[in-house]
C-alpha positions as CSV (number, residue, x, y, z in Angstrom):
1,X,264.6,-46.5,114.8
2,X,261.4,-46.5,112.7
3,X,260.1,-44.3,110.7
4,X,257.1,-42.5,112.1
5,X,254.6,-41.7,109.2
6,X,251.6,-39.6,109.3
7,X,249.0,-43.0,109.2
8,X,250.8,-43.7,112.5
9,X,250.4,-40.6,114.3
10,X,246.6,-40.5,112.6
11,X,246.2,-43.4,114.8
12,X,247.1,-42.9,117.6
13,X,245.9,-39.5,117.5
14,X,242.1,-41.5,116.8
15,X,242.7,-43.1,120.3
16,X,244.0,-41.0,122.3
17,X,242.2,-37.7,121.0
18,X,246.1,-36.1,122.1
19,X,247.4,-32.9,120.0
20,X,248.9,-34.2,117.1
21,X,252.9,-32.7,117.8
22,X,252.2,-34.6,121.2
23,X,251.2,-38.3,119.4
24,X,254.8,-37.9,117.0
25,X,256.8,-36.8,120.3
26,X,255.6,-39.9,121.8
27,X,256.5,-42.2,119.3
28,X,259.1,-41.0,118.7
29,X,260.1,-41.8,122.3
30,X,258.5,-44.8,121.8
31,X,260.3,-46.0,119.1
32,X,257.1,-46.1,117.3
33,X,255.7,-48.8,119.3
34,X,252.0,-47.5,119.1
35,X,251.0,-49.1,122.7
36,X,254.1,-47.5,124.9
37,X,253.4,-44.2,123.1
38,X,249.6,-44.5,124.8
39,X,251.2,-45.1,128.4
40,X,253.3,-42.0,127.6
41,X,250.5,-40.0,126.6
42,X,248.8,-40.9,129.5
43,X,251.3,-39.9,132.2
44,X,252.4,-36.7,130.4
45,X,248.7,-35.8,129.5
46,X,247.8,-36.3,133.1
47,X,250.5,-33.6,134.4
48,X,248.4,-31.4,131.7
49,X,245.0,-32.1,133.6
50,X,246.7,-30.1,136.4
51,X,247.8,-27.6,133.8
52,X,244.2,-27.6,132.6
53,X,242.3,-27.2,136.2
54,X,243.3,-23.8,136.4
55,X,241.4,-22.4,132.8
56,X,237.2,-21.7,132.5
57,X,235.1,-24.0,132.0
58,X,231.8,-21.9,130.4
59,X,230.7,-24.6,127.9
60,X,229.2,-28.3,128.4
61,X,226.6,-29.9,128.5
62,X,223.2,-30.7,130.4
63,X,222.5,-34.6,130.4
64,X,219.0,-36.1,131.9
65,X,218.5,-39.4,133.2
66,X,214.7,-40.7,134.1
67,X,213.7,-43.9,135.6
68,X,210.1,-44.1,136.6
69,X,209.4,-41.4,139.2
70,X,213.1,-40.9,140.0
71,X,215.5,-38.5,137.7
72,X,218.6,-36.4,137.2
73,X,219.8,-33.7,135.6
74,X,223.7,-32.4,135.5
75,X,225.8,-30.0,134.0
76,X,229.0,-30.3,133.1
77,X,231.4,-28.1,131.5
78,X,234.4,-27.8,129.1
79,X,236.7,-25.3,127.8
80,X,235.4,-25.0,123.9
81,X,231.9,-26.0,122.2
82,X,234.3,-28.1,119.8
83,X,235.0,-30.3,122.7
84,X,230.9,-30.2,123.9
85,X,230.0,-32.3,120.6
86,X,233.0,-35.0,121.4
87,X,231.9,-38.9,122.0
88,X,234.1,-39.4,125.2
89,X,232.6,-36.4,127.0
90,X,229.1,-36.8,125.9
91,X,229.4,-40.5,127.2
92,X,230.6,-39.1,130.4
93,X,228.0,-36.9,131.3
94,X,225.3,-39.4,130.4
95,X,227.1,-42.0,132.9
96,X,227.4,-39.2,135.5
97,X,223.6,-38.3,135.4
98,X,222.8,-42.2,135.7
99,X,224.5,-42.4,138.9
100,X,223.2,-39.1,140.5
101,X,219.6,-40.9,139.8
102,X,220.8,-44.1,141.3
103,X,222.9,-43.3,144.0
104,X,221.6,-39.3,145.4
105,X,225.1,-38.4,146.2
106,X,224.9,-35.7,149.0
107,X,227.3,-33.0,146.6
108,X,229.9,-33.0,143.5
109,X,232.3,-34.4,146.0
110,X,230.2,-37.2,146.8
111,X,229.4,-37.8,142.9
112,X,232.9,-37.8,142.6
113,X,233.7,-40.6,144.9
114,X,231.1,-42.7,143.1
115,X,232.3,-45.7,140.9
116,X,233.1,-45.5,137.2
117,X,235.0,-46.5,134.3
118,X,235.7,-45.5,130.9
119,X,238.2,-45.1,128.5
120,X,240.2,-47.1,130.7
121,X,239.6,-44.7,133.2
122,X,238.5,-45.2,136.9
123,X,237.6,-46.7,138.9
124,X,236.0,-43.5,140.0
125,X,233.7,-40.3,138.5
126,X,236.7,-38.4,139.6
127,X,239.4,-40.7,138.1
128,X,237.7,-40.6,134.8
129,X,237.0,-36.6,134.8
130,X,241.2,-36.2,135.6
131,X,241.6,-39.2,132.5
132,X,239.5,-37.2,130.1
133,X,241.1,-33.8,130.6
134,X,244.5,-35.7,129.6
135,X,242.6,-37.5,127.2
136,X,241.4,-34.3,125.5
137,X,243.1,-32.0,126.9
138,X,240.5,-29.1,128.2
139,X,239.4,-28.3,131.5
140,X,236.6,-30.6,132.2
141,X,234.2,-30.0,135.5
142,X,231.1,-31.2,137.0
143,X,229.7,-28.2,138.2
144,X,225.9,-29.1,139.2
145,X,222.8,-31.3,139.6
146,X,219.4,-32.1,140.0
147,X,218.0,-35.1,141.8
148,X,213.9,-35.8,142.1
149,X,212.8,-39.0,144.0
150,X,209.6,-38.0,145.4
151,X,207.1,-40.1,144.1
152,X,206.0,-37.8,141.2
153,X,206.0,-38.3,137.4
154,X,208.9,-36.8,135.7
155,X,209.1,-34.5,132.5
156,X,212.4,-33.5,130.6
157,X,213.1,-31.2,128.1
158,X,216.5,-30.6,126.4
159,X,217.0,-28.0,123.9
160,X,220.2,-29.1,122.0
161,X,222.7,-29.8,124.6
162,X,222.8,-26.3,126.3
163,X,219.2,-25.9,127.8
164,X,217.8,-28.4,130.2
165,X,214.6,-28.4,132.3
166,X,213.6,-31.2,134.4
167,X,209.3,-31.2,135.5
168,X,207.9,-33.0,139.0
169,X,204.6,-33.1,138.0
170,X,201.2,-35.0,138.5
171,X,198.7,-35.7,135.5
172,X,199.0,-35.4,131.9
173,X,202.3,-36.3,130.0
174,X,202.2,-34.3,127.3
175,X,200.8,-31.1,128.9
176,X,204.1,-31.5,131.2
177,X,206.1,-31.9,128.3
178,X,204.8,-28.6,127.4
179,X,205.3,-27.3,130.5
180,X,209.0,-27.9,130.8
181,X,209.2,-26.2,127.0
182,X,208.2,-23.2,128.3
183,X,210.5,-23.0,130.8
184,X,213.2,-23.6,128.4
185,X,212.2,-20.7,126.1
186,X,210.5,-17.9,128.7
187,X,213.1,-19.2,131.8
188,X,211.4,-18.7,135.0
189,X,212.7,-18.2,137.9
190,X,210.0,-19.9,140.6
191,X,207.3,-21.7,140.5
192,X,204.8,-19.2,142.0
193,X,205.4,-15.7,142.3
194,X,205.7,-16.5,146.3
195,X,208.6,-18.3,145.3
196,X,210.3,-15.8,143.7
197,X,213.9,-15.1,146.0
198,X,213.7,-11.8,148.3
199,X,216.9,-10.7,146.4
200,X,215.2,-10.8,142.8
201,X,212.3,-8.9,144.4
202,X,214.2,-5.7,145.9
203,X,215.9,-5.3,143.1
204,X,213.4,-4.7,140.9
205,X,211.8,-2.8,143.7
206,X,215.2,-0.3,143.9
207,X,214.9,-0.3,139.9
208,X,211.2,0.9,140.4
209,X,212.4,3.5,142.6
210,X,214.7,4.9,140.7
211,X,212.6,5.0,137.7
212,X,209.9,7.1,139.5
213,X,212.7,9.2,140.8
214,X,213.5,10.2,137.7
215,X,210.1,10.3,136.0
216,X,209.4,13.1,139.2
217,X,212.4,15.4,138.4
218,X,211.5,15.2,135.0
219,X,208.5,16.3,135.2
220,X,209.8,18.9,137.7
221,X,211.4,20.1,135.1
222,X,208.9,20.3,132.8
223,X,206.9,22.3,135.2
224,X,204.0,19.4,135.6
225,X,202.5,18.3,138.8
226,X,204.4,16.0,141.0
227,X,202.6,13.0,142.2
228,X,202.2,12.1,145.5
229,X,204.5,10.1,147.9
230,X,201.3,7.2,148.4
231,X,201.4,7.4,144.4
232,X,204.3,7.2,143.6
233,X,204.9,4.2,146.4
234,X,201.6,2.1,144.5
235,X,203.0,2.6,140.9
236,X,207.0,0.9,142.7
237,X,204.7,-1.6,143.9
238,X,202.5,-1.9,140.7
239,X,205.8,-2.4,138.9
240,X,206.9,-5.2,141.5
241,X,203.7,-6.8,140.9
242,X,204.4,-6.9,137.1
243,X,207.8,-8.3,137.6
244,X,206.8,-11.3,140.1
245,X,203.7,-12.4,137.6
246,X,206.3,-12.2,134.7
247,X,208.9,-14.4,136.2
248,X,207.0,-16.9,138.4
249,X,205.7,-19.7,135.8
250,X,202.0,-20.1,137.1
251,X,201.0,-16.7,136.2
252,X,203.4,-16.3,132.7
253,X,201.7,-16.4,129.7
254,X,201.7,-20.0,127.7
255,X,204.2,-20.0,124.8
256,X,201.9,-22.5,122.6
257,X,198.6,-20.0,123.5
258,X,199.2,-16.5,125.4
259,X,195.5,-16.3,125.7
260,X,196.1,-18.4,128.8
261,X,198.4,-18.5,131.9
262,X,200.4,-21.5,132.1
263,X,198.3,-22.2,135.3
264,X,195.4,-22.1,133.0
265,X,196.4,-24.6,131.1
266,X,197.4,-26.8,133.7
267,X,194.1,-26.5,135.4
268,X,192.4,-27.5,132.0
269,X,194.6,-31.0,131.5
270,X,193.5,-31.4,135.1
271,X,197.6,-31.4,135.9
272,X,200.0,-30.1,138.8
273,X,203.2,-29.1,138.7
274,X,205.2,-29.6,142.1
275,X,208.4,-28.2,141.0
276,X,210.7,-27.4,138.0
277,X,214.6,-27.3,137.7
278,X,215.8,-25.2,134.6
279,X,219.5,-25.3,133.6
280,X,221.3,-23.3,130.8
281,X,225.0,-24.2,130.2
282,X,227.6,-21.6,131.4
283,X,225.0,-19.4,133.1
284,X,227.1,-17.2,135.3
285,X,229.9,-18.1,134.6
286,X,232.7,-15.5,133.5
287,X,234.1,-16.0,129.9
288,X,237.3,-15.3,129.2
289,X,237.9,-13.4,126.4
290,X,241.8,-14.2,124.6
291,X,243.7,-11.7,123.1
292,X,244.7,-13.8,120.4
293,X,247.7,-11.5,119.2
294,X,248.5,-11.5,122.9
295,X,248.8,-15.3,122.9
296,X,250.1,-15.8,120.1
297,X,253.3,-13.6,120.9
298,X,253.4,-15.0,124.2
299,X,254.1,-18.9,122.5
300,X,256.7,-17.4,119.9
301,X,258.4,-16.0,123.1
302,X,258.2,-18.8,124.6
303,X,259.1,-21.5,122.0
304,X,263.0,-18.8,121.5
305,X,263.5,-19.4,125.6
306,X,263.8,-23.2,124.6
């Protein structure tokens, strides 16, 4: 049998982006023929994809694709930031936000059923997402998207990898560029503050409440008048009021001049936004947090059971 040196595992390491303990095991098995250790890495590495669906996926990336008046925006995710930055992933989410442009699949099922190869992976979105986590050997998951075909201009704005916000808009290109900048950095939630989700609203209303619950008893207790019930009831909806103007983007203040509303502005550049689609990677989903003592332990335990 061969000798399997370090340049060989490098190697195949390079291609296959496998652990490196993995890469010797399969030469070894291989009897260092570098092309039968792949096909080995591949069939053990996919039994780890089904190991790997089961962990969180709270980092990514968010990938645009325009073409004319019709666009896409995705998020996909991945187990470390490490993984975010690598060349087979990033590839990936660019081809996936293509094909949610092109072909308006109904959900992520539907995406996945679409056709696609890379890394001689396929021939489907799907195949290649379960290639890639072997490949890599994280949890990868395409968990949302964004499709605009209506017939209106399209602005994009990507801060880094991990912000995305996608503009329908009518008018002036650069004062829509602008547009979907702000939304990246003071993250509204609707367009107009009629737009703002019921939910959203009576929860600020209950925190309004509260608040001028306790203002009353404390000034109760500080032996000052109490205000009136029809007061009281204008300052809750005096605080809703605030909260709807702060979060709908019309009535926010713009980032690049707060003298002005970002309607303001809009109505100056004689431009209209239709609608806006903001995405920030990981946003809601639970982190897990190792103990890495914990873990650690738990492979020494594991590694004597052998």
């Amino acid at each position: 049998m061969p000798a399997i040196t370090a340049s060989m595992v490098a190697e195949l390491r390079a291609k296959t982006d496998a652990p490196m303990m993995e890469c010797k095991k399969a030469l070894t098995e291989a009897d260092g023929d570098a092309a039968r250790a792949e096909e080995i890495l591949r069939v053990k590495l996919g039994n780890k994809a089904s190991k790997a669906a089961a962990r969180i996926t709270a980092e990514g990336v968010i990938s645009v694709s325009i073409n004319g008046t019709t666009g896409a925006m995705v998020e996909i995710n991945c187990e470390t930031d490490f993984v975010s930055k690598n060349d087979s992933f990033l590839g990936f989410t660019r081809s996936v936000a293509a094909l949610v442009a092109e072909h308006a699949p109904a959900d992520v099922a539907a995406l996945g059923a679409l056709p696609l190869s890379q890394d001689g992976f396929g021939p489907t979105v799907e195949d290649v997402r379960r290639g890639l986590i072997g490949k890599i050997g994280e949890n990868l998951s395409v968990r949302r998207f964004k499709r605009y075909a209506g017939g209106g201009q399209l602005a994009s704005y990507l801060h880094g990898t991990r912000i995305g916000v996608l503009v329908e808009f009518k008018g002036d290109e650069v004062a829509a560029k602008d547009v979907a900048m702000h939304i990246a950095a003071m993250k509204p939630v609707s367009l107009a503050s009629s737009e703002v989700p019921a939910d959203l609203i009576e929860k600020e209303r209950r925190v309004a409440a509260e608040k001028a619950s306790e203002d009353a008893a404390a000034a109760v207790a500080a032996g000052k008048p109490v205000q009136s019930p029809e007061i009281v009831a204008k300052r809750v909806e005096g605080s809703v009021q605030k909260f709807l103007k702060e979060v709908s983007l019309l009535n926010q203040a713009f980032v690049k001049n707060d003298k002005q509303t970002v309607e303001q502005m809009l109505k100056e550049k004689a431009t209209q936004v239709a609608g806006f689609t903001l995405y920030v990677v990981g946003e809601g989903i639970e982190k897990k947090v190792d103990d890495f003592a914990a873990e650690v332990a738990a492979q020494v335990a594991a590694a004597k059971a052998q």
